[in-house]
C-alpha positions as CSV (number, residue, x, y, z in Angstrom):
1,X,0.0,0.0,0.0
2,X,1.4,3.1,-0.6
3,X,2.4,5.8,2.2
4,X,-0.5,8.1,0.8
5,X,-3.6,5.6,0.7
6,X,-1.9,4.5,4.0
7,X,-2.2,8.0,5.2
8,X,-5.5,8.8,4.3
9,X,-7.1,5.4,5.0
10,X,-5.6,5.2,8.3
11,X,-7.6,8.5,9.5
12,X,-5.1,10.9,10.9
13,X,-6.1,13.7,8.5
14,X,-9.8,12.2,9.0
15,X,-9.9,12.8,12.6
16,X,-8.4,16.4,11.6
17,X,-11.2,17.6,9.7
18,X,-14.0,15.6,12.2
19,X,-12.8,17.8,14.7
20,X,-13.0,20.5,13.0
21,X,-16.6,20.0,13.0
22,X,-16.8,19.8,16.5
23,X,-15.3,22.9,16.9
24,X,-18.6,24.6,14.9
25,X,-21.0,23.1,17.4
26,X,-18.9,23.2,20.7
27,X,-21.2,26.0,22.5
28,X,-24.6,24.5,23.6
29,X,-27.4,25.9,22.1
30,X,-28.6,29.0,24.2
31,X,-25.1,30.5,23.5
32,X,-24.4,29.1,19.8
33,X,-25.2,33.0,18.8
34,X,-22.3,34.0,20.5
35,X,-19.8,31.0,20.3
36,X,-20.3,30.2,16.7
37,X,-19.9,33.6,16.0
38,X,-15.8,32.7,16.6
39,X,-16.3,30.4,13.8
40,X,-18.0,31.5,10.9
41,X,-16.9,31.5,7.2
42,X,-13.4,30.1,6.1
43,X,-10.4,28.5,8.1
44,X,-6.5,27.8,7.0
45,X,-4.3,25.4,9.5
46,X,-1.3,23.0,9.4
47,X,0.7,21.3,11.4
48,X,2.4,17.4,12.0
49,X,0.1,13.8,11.3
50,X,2.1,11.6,12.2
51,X,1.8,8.3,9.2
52,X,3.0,5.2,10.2
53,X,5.3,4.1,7.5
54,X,7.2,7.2,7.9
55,X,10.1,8.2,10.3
56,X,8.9,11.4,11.3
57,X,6.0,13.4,11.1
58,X,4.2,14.6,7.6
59,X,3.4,18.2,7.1
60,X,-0.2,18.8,6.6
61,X,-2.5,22.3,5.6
62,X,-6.3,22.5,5.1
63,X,-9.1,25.0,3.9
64,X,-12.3,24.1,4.9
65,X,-15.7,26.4,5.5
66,X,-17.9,26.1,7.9
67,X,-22.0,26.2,7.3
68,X,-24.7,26.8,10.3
69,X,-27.8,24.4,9.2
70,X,-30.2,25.4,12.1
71,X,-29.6,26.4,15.4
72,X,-28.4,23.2,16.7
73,X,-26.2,21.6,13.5
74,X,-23.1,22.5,11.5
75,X,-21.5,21.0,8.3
76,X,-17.9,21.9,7.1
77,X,-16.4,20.6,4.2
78,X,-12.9,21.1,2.1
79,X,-9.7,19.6,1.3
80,X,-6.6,19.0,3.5
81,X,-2.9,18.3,1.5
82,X,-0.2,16.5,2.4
83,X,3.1,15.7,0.9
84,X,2.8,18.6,-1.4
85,X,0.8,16.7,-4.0
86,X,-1.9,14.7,-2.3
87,X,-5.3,16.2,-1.7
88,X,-8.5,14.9,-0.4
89,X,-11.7,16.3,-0.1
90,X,-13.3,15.8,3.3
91,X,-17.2,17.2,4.5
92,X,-18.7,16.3,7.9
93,X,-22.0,17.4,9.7
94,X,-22.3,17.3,13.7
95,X,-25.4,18.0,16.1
96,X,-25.5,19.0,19.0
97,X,-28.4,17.3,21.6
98,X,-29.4,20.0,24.5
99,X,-31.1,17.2,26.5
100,X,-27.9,15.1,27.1
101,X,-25.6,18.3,26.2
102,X,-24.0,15.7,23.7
103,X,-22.0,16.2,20.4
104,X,-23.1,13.8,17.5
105,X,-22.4,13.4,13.8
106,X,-20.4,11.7,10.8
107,X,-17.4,12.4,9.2
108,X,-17.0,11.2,5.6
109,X,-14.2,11.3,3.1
110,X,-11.4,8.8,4.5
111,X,-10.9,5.8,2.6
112,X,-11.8,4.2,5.3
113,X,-15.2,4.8,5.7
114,X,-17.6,7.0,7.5
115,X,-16.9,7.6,11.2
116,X,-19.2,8.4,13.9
117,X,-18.3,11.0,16.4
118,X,-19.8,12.0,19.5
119,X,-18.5,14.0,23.1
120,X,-19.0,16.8,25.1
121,X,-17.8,20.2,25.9
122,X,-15.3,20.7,29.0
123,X,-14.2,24.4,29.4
124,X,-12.7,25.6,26.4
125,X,-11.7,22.5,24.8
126,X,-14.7,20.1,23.1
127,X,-13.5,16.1,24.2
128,X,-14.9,13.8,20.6
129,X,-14.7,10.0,20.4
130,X,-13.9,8.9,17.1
131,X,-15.2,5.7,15.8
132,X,-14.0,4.5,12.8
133,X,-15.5,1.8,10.3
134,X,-12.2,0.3,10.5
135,X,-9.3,-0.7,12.6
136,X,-6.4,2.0,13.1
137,X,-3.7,0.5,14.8
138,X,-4.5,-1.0,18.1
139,X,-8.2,-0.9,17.4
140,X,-11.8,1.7,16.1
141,X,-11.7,4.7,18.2
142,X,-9.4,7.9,18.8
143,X,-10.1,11.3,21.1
144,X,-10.1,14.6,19.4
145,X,-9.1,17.5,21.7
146,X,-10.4,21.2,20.2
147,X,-9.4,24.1,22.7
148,X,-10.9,27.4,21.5
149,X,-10.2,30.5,24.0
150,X,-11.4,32.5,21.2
151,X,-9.2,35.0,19.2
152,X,-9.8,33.6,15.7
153,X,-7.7,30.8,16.8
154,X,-7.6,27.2,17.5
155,X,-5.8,24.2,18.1
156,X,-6.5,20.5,17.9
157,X,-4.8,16.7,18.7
158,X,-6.0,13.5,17.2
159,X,-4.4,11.1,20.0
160,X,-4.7,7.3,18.9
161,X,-3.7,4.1,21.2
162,X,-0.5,2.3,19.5
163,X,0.8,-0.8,20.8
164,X,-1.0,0.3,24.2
165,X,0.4,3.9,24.2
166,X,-1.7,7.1,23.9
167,X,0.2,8.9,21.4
168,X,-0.9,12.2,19.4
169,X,-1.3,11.9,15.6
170,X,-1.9,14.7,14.6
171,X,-1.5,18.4,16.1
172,X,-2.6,21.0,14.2
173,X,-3.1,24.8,15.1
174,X,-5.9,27.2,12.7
175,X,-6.9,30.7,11.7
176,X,-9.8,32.3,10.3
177,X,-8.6,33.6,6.8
């Protein structure tokens, strides 16, 4: 297989862009006006995903857009690029559920397969599960980490279990453009 398929099925940049999606619909509903406010329109980031095949870290930059649809729902979609030539287009759509103050949704566009997503809010920083329709290296799930103290800024960590370790695969820092 080669190292790009391998990147893209094994979800690194997937769980980049699902979180991203979390960020949209971190703030629970009664303050979504002001929260997603911090969000609107277009975002540029990069940073390290880490790939299995490869010694070190692979540099990674996206452009997504994110889209309000209702009060309680957000889709973003894009592309991410790695390795200079490789590009895939990601989209995702998350919920949030006032009644059990729960983040759900689906990310699409890994090789993969769909994954489901779902978590909470804790301070600044929006805790997802990732499930993914496949194994990725010790087994199906992975925690996104999104910390937003606002500023037109935010950061986020993919952090997968291999060989029994928690280990972050991807860290990546964005900007509203």
């Amino acid at each position: 297989m080669s190292v790009t398929k391998h990147f893209f099925q094994r979800g690194a940049l997937a769980a980049a862009v699902a979180v991203l999606v979390g960020v949209f619909a971190a703030g629970s509903v009664e303050a979504a006006p002001d929260y997603f406010s911090r969000f609107g329109g277009a975002w540029q980031g990069g940073g390290q995903v880490k790939v299995r095949q490869l010694p070190s870290p692979t540099s990674v930059s996206c452009n997504v857009s994110g889209t309000r649809n209702g009060q309680s729902s957000f889709t973003i979609a894009g592309n991410c690029r790695a390795m200079v030539l490789l590009k895939r287009e990601i989209a995702a759509r998350l919920t949030y559920d006032p009644n059990g103050k729960l983040y759900r949704g689906t990310y699409t566009g890994s090789t993969s397969g769909p994954a489901t997503l779902s978590g909470k809010l804790k301070g600044d920083t929006l805790d997802l599960r990732v499930k993914w329709a496949k194994k990725i290296y010790d087994d199906d799930v992975a925690r996104m980490l999104i910390r937003n103290s606002g500023g037109g800024a935010f950061t986020m960590q993919v952090v997968e279990k291999i060989d029994g370790r928690n280990v972050v695969v991807s860290d990546l820092s964005f900007r509203g453009r």
